[in-house]
One Martini backbone bead per residue (centre of mass of N, CA, C, O) as a GRO file, in nm:
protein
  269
    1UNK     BB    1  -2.484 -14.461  -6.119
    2UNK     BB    2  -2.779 -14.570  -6.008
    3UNK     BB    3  -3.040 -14.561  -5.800
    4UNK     BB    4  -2.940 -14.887  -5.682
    5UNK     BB    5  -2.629 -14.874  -5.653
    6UNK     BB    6  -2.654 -14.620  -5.454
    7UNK     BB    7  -2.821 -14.757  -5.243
    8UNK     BB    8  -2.617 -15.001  -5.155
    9UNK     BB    9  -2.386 -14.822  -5.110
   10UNK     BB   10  -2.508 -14.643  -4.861
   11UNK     BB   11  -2.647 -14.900  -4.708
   12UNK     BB   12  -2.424 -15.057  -4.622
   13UNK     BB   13  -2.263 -14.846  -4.460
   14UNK     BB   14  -2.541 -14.798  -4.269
   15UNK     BB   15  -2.623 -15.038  -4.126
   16UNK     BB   16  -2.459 -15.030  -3.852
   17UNK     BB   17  -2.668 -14.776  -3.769
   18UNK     BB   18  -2.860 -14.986  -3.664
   19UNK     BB   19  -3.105 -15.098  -3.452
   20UNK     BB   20  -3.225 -15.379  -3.223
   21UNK     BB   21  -3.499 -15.237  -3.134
   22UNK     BB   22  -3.653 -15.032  -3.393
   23UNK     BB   23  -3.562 -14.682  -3.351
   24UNK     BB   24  -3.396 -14.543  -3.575
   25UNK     BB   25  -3.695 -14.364  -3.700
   26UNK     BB   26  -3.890 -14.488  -3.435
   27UNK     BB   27  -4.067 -14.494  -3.188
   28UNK     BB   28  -4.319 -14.643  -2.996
   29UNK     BB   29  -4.482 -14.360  -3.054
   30UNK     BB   30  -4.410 -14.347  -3.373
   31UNK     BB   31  -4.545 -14.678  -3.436
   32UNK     BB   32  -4.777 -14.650  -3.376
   33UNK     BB   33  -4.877 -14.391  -3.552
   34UNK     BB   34  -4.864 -14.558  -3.802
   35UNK     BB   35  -5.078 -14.778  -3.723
   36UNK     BB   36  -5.323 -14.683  -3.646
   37UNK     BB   37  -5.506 -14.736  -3.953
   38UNK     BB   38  -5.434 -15.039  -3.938
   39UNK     BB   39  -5.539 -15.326  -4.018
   40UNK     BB   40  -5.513 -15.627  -3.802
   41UNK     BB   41  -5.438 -15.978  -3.799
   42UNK     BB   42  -5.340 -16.305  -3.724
   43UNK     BB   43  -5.391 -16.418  -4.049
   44UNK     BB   44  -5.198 -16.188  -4.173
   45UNK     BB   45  -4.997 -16.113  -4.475
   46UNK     BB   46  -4.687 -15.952  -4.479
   47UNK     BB   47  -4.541 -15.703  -4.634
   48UNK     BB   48  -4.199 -15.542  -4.646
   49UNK     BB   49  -4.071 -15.306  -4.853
   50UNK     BB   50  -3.756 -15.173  -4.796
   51UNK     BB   51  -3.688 -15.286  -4.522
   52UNK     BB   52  -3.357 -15.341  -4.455
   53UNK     BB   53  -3.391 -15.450  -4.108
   54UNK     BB   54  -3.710 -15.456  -4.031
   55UNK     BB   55  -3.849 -15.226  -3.846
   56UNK     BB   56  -4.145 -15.273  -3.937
   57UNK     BB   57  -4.167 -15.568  -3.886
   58UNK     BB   58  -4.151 -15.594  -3.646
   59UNK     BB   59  -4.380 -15.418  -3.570
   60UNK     BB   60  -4.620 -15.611  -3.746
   61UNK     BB   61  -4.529 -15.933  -3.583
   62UNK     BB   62  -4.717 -15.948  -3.359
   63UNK     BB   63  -5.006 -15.898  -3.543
   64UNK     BB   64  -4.950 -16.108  -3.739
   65UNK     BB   65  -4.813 -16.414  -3.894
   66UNK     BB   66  -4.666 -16.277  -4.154
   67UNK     BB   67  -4.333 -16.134  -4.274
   68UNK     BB   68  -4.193 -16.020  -4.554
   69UNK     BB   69  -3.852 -15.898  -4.615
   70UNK     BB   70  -3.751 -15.657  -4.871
   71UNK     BB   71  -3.443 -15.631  -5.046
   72UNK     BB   72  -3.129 -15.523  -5.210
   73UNK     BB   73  -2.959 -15.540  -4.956
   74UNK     BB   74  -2.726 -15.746  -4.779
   75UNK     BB   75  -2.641 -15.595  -4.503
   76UNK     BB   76  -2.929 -15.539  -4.395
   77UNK     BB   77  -3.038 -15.819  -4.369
   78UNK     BB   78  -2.829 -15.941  -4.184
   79UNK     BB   79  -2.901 -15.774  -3.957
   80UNK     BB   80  -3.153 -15.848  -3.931
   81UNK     BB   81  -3.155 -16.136  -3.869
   82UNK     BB   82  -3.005 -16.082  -3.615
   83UNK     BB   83  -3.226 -15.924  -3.477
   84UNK     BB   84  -3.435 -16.178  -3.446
   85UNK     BB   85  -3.256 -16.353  -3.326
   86UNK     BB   86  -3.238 -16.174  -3.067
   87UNK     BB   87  -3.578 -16.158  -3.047
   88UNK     BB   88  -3.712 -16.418  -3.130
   89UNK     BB   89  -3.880 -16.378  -3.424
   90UNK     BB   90  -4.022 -16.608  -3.632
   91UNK     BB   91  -4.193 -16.478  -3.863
   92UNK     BB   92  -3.948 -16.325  -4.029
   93UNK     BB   93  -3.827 -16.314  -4.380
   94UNK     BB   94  -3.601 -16.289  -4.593
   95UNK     BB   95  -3.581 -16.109  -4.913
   96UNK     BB   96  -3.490 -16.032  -5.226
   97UNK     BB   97  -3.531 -15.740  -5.421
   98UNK     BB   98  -3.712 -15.546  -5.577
   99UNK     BB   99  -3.982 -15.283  -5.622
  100UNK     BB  100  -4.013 -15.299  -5.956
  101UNK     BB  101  -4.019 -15.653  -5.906
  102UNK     BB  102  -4.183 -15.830  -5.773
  103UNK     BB  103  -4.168 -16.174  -5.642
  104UNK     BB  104  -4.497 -16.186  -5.688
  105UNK     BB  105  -4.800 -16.267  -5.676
  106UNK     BB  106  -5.141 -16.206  -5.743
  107UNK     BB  107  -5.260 -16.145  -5.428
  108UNK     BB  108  -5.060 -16.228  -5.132
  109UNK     BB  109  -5.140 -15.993  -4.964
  110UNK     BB  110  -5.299 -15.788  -4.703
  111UNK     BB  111  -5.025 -15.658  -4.646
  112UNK     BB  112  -4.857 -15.347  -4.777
  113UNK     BB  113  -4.531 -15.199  -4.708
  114UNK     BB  114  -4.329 -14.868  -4.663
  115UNK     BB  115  -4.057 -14.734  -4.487
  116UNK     BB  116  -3.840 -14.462  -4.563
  117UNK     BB  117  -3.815 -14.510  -4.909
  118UNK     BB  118  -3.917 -14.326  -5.134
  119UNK     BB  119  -3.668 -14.099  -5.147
  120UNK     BB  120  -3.516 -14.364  -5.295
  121UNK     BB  121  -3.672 -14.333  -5.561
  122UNK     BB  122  -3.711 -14.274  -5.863
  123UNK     BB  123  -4.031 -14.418  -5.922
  124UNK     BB  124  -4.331 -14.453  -5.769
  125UNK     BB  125  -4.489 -14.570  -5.947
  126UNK     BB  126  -4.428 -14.878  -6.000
  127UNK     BB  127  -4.435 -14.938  -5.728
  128UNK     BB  128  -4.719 -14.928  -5.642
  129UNK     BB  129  -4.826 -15.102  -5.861
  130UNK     BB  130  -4.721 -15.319  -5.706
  131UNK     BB  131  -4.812 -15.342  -5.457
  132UNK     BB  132  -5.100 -15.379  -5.536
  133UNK     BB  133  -5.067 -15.633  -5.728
  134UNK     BB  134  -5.001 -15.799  -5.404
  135UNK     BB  135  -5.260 -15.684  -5.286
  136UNK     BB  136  -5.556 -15.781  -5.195
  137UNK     BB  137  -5.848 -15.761  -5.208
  138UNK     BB  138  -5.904 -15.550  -4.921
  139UNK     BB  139  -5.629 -15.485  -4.895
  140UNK     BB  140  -5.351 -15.339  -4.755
  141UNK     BB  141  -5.148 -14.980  -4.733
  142UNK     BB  142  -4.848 -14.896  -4.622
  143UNK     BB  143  -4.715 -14.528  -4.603
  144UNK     BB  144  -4.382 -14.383  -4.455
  145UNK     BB  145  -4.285 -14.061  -4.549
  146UNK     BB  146  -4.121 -13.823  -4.623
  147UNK     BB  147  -4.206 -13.493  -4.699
  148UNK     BB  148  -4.271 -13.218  -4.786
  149UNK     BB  149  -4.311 -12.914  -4.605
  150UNK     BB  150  -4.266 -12.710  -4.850
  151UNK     BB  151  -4.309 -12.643  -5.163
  152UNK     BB  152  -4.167 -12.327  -5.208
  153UNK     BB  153  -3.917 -12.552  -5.119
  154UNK     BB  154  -3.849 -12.780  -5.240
  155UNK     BB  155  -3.547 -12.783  -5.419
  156UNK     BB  156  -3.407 -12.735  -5.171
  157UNK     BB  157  -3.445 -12.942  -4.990
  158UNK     BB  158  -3.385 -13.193  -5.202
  159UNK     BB  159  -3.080 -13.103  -5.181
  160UNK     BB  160  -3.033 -13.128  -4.856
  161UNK     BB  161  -3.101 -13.420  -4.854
  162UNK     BB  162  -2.882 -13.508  -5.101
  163UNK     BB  163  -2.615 -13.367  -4.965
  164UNK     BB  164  -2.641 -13.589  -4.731
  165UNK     BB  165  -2.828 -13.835  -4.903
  166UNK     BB  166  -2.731 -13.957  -5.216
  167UNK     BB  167  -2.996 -14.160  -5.233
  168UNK     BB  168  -3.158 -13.904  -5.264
  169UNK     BB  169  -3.419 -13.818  -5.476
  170UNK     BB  170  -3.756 -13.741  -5.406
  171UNK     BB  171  -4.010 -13.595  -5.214
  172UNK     BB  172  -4.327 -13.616  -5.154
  173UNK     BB  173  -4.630 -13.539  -5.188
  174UNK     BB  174  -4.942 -13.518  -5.014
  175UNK     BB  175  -5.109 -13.513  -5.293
  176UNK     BB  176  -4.961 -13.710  -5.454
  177UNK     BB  177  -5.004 -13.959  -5.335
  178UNK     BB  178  -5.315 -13.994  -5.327
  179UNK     BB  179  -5.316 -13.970  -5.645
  180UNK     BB  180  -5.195 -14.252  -5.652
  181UNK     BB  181  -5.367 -14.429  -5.513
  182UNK     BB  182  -5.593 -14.404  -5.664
  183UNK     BB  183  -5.495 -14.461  -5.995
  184UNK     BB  184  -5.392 -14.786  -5.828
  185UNK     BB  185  -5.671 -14.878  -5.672
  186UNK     BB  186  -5.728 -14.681  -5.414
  187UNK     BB  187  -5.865 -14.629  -5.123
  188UNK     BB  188  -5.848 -14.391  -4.865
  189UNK     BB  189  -5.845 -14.428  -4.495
  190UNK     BB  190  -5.548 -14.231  -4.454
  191UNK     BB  191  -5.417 -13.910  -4.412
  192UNK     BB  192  -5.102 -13.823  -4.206
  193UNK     BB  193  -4.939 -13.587  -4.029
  194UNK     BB  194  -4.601 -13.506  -3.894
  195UNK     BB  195  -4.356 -13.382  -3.704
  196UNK     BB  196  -3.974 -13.334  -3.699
  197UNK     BB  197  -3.723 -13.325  -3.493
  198UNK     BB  198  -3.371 -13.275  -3.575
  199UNK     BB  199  -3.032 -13.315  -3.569
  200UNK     BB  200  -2.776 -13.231  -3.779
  201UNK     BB  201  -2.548 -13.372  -3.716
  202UNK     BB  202  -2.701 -13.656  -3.660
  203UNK     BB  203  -2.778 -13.688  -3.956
  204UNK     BB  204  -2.460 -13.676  -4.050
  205UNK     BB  205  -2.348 -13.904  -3.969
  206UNK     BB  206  -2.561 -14.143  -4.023
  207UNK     BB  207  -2.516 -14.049  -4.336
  208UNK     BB  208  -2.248 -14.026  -4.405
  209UNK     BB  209  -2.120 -13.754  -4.472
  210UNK     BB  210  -1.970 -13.520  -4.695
  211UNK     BB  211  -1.753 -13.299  -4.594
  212UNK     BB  212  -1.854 -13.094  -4.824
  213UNK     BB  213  -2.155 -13.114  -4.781
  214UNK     BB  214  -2.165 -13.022  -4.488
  215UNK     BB  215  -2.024 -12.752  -4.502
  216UNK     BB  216  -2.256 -12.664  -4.717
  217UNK     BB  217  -2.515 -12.711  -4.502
  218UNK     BB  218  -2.379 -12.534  -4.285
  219UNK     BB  219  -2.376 -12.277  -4.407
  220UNK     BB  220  -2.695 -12.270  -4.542
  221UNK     BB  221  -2.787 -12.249  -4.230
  222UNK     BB  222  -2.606 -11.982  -4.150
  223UNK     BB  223  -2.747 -11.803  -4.320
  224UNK     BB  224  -3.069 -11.836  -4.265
  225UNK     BB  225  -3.003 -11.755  -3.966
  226UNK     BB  226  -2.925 -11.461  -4.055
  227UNK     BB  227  -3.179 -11.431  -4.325
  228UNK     BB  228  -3.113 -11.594  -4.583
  229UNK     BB  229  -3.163 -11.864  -4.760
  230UNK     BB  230  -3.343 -12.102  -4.778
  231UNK     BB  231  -3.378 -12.437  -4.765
  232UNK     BB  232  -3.607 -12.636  -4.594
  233UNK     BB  233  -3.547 -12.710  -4.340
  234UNK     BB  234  -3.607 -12.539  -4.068
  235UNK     BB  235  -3.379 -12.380  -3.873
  236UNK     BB  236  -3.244 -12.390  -3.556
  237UNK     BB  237  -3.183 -12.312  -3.231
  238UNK     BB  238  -3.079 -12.509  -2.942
  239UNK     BB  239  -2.836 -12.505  -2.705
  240UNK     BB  240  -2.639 -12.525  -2.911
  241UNK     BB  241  -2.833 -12.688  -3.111
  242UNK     BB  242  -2.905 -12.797  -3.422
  243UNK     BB  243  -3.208 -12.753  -3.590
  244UNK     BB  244  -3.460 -12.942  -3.775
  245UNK     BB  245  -3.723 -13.001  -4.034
  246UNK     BB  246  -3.978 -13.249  -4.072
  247UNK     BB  247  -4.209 -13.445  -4.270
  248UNK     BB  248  -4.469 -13.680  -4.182
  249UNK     BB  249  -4.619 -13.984  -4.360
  250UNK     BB  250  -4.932 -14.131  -4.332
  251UNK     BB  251  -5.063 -14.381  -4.574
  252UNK     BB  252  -5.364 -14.536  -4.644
  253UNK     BB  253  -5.493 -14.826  -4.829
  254UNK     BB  254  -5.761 -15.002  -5.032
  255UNK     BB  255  -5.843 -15.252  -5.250
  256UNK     BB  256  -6.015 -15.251  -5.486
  257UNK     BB  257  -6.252 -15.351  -5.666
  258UNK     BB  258  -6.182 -15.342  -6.057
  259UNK     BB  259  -6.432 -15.170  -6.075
  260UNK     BB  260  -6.421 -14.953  -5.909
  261UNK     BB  261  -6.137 -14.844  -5.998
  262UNK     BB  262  -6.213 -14.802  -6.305
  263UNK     BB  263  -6.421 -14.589  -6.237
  264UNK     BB  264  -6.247 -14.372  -6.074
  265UNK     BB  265  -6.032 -14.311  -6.306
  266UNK     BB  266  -6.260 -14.227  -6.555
  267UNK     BB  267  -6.359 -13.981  -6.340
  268UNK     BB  268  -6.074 -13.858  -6.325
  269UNK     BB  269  -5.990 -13.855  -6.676
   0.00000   0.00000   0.00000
């Protein structure tokens, strides 16, 4: 099974526990926080790629003219349909596609975005050369997910990020993103990081996770807290709630004119 049939495997599973609020993986004040250095205007076209549920392009459709979301899974572009029927909102549109092979022409949106979907692609560099190619000179990308929270445990992390959702390929660095978007013609206009913390249980609830990968997850969370070996998870317990962190990175950047892009390429190369 490849990393897209897998993908889409694991998400029609968990469609069903998507939210029609929009805040299945961040509230009103966490989606702030997405938004906050990204140019907005009411006459910007914007894409949002591996949407899901449309969870993001909701956030963005106050703002902006229209969103076109963008998946691979049938069941979830469903929910959204469903969520936007119920929302009233009428600017957002779901189409099927690959993120490796947008189907739109060269230079189509102002705003091109990403949420918490990159840890589930084989390789990024791909994606984000389409994501620049579809978008305007001038104009905006913004990617939103998880990455590694420490280097020194990279390998441990993304295993058990790995066994709790088989999806998951793996966390990109903090500084690998910006390297991307320099490569593929972004000037970066900024890169913030906040922490999260979740519950442990309750993140392999919703991610289906199964039986025997629980087990081994819940065994190496009780090894590191009694001393043993790290998983990279930073598990803690409170009021006998077990929990970890994640990092989030909002990285935004703007599509330079081709002279300019080319330059500094060079610069780096």
């Amino acid at each position: 099974m490849d990393t897209l049939e897998m993908n889409q495997k694991v998400f029609t599973g968990q469609s069903k526990g998507f939210s029609s609020d929009g805040e299945t993986y961040a509230d009103a004040e966490g989606l702030a926080w997405m938004l906050k250095d990204l140019p907005l205007s009411h006459d910007a076209e914007a894409l949002d790629i591996a949407t899901g549920t449309g969870e993001f392009a909701r956030a963005l459709a106050p703002y902006v003219a229209t969103v076109i979301g963008l998946d691979a899974t049938d069941a979830m572009m469903e929910q959204g349909r469903k969520f936007i029927g119920q929302a009233g909102i009428e600017n957002i549109t779901f189409q099927k596609g690959v993120v490796q092979d947008l189907p739109f022409e060269n230079e189509t949106f102002n705003i091109v975005s990403s949420r918490y979907a990159f840890h589930h692609f084989a390789d990024p560099k791909p994606v984000i050369s389409e994501m620049v190619r579809v978008c305007k000179t001038g104009g905006h990308i913004i990617i939103v997910d998880i990455v590694v929270p420490d280097e020194s445990n990279a390998a441990e992390y993304n295993y058990y990020e790995w066994l709790c959702d088989q999806s998951h390929t793996r966390c990109i660095g903090f500084e690998e993103f910006q390297t991307y978007f320099r490569l593929f013609g972004m000037g970066v206009v900024s890169a913030r990081t906040r922490d999260l913390e979740e519950e442990l249980i309750e993140w392999m609830d919703f991610s289906l996770t199964e039986k025997e990968h629980r087990e081994e997850i819940l065994r190496a969370v009780s090894a590191e807290l009694s001393g043993g070996p790290k998983t990279g998870l930073a598990p803690y317990e409170q009021d006998s709630v077990l929990y970890f962190k994640q990092l989030d990175l909002a990285i935004i950047g703007h599509k330079l004119p081709y002279t300019v892009r080319r330059s500094e390429q060079l610069q780096g190369s």
